[in-house]
C-alpha positions in Angstrom: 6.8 -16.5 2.5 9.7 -18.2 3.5 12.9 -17.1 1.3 14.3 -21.2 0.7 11.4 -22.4 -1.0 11.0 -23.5 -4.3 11.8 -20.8 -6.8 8.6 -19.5 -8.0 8.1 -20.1 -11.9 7.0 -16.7 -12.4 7.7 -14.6 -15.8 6.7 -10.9 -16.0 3.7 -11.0 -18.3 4.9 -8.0 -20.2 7.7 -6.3 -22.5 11.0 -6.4 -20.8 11.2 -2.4 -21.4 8.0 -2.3 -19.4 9.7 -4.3 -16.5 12.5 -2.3 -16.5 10.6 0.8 -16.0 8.7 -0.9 -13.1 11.6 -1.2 -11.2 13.1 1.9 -11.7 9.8 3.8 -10.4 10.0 1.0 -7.9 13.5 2.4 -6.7 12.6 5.9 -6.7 8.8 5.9 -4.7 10.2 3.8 -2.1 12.7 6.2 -1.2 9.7 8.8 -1.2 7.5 6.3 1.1 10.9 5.6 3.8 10.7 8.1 6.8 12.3 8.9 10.1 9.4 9.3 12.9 6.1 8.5 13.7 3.2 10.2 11.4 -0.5 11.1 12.3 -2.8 10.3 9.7 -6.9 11.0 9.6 -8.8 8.2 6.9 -12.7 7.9 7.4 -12.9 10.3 10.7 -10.4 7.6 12.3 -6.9 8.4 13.9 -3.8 6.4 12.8 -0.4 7.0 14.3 2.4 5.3 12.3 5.8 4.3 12.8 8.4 4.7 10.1 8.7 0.8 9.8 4.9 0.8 8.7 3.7 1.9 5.5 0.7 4.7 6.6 -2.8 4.5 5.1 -3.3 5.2 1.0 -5.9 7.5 0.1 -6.9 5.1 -2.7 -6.8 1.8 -0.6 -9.9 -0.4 0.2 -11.1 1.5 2.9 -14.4 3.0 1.4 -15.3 -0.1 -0.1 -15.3 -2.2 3.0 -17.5 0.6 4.7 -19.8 -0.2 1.5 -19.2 -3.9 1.6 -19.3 -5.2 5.1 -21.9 -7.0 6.7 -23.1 -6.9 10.1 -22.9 -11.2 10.4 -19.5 -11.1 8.4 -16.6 -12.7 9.8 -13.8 -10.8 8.1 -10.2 -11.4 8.1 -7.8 -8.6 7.1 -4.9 -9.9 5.2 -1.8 -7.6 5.6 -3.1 -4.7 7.7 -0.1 -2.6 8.1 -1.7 0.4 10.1 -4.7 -1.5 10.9 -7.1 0.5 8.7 -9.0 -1.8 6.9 -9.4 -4.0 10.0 -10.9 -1.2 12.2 -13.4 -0.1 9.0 -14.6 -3.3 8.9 -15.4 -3.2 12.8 -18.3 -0.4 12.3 -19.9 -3.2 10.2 -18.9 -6.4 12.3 -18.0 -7.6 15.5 -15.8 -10.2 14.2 -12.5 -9.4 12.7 -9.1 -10.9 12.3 -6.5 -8.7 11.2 -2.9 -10.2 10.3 0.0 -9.0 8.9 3.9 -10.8 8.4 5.8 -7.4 9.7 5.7 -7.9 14.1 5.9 -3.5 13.9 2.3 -3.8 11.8 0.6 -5.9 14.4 2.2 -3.6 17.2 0.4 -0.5 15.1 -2.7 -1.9 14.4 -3.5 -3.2 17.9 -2.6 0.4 19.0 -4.8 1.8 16.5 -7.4 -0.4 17.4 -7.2 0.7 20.9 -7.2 4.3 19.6 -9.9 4.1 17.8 -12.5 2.4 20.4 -12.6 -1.3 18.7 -10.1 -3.2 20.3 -13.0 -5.4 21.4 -14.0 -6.1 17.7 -10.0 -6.4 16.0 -8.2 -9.3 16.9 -4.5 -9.1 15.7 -2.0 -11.6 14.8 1.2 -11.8 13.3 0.4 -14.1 10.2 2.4 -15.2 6.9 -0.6 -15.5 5.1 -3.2 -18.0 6.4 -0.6 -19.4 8.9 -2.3 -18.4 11.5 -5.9 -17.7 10.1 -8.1 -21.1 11.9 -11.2 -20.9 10.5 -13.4 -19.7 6.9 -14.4 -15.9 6.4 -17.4 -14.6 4.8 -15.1 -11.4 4.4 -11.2 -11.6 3.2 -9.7 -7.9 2.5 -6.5 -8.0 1.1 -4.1 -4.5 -0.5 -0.7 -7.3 -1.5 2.5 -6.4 -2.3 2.1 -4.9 -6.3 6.2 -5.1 -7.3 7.4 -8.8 -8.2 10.8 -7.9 -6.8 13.0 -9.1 -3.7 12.0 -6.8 -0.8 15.3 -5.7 1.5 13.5 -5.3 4.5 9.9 -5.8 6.0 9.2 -2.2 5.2 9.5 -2.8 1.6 7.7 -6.1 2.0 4.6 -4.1 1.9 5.2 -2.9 -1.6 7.4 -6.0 -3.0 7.1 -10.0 -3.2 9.8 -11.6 -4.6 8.1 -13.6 -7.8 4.9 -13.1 -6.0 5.1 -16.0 -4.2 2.7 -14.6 -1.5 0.3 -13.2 -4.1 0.4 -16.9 -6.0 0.3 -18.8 -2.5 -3.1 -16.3 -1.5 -4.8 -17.4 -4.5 -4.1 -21.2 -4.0 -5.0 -20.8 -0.4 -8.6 -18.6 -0.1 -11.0 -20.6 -1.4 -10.3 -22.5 1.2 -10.7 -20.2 3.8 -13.9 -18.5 2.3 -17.1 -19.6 3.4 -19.8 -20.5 0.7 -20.8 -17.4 -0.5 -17.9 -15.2 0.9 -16.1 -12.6 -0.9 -12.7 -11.0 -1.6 -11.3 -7.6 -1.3 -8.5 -6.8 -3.3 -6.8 -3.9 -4.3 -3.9 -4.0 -7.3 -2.6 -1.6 -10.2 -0.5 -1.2 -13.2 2.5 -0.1 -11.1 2.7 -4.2 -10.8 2.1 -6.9 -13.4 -1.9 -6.5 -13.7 -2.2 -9.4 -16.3 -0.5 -12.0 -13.9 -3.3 -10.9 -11.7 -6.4 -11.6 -14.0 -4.5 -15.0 -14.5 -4.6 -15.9 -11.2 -8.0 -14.7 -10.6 -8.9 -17.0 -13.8 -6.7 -19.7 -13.2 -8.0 -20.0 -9.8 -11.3 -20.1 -10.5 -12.4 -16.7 -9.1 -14.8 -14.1 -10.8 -13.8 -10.6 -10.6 -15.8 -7.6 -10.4 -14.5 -4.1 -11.0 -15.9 -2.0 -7.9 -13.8 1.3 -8.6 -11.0 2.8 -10.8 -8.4 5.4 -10.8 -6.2 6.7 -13.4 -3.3 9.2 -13.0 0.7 9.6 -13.2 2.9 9.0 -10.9 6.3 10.3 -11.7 5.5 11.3 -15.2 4.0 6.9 -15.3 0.7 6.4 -16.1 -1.0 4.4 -13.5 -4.1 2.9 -12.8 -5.0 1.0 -9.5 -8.5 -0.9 -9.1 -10.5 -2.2 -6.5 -12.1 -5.5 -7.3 -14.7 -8.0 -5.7 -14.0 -11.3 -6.3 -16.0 -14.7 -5.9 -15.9 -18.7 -6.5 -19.2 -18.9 -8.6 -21.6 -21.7 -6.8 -21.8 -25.2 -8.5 -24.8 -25.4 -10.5 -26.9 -28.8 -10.1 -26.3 -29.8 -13.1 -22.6 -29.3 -13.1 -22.5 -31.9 -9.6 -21.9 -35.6 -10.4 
């Protein structure tokens, strides 16, 4: 999102201790995730080579659940691909997918990995900032945002940070209307970021969220816990329509 607009009017939705904390860890694994060359990385008996301005694959992304949640009719639209992942395991379920990301060395990657991986004719890629450059409604959006509310210094750390969220907010006042009746949402998020701002905007928004998987652990000596939801606009009941 572009840095002059509006200040957002987001407020952490927690204990300024908590915050605190946040950032520190925030400091400390991005200096973990930086590297120096290229890396080779193997995620549902697919090949990914990626550059050191491209975060690589996690092992707890979306992946598995797009395998489970595609549909062979879907058009999908992979917000923020980064190494293409999500993009290309959504092409063994449909032949029609968008991928997009803000950072020009992600779109570079995934087409490469596209090509790599034999579905190059299926994985369209764009550089995107958010549905800039998204014509059209999806019956699939998959989307792994930025968790950290903080101003990213570069596009590498853009992939873990977004300064007052503005492109988390802006997503969620944008996809409904670029959803197709029916269509669902892919989302990945944890407590390494402010998880109750999330259920706000899910609420706020109007969207229903369902819980498809869980994982708890420590990172750091922090307790985490990332989730991957569904999320739908409920239809309008008959009796609800003027």
């Amino acid at each position: 999102m572009n840095e002059d607009a509006q200040p957002s009017t987001y407020r952490p939705m927690m204990t300024p201790e908590r915050a605190q904390r946040l950032r520190e860890w925030h400091e400390q694994a991005l200096q973990g995730f930086r590297r120096d060359a290229p890396i080779t990385v193997t995620e549902h008996n697919r090949t990914f080579v990626v550059p050191p301005d491209v975060y690589a694959p996690h092992p707890l992304g979306l992946a598995v659940i797009v395998l489970d949640e595609v549909r062979e009719g879907d058009r999908v639209l992979d917000m923020g691909t980064g190494s293409g992942v999500n993009g290309i395991v959504a092409a063994s379920g449909s032949r029609t997918v968008l991928a997009v990301d803000v950072n020009p060395a992600a779109v570079a990657c995934a087409r490469d990995n596209a090509e790599r991986n034999g579905v190059a004719d299926r994985v369209e890629v764009r550089e995107s900032d958010l549905f800039q450059n998204t014509p059209g409604r999806f019956d699939l959006i998959i989307f792994d945002p930025p968790f950290r509310w903080f101003r990213p210094r570069d596009m590498f750390e853009r992939g873990t940070a977004d300064q007052n969220y503005r492109t988390l907010t802006t997503f969620f006042d944008q996809a409904s209307d670029h959803l197709e009746p029916g269509g669902r949402i892919l989302l990945s998020f944890g407590t390494t970021g402010d998880i109750d701002y999330l259920h706000h905007l899910i609420t706020t928004r109007g969207f229903i969220a369902s819980e498809l998987r869980k994982f708890e652990g420590e990172k750091d000596g922090f307790a985490v816990t990332y989730f991957n939801y569904r999320l739908i606009i409920p239809p309008i009941s008959n009796a609800a329509q003027p």
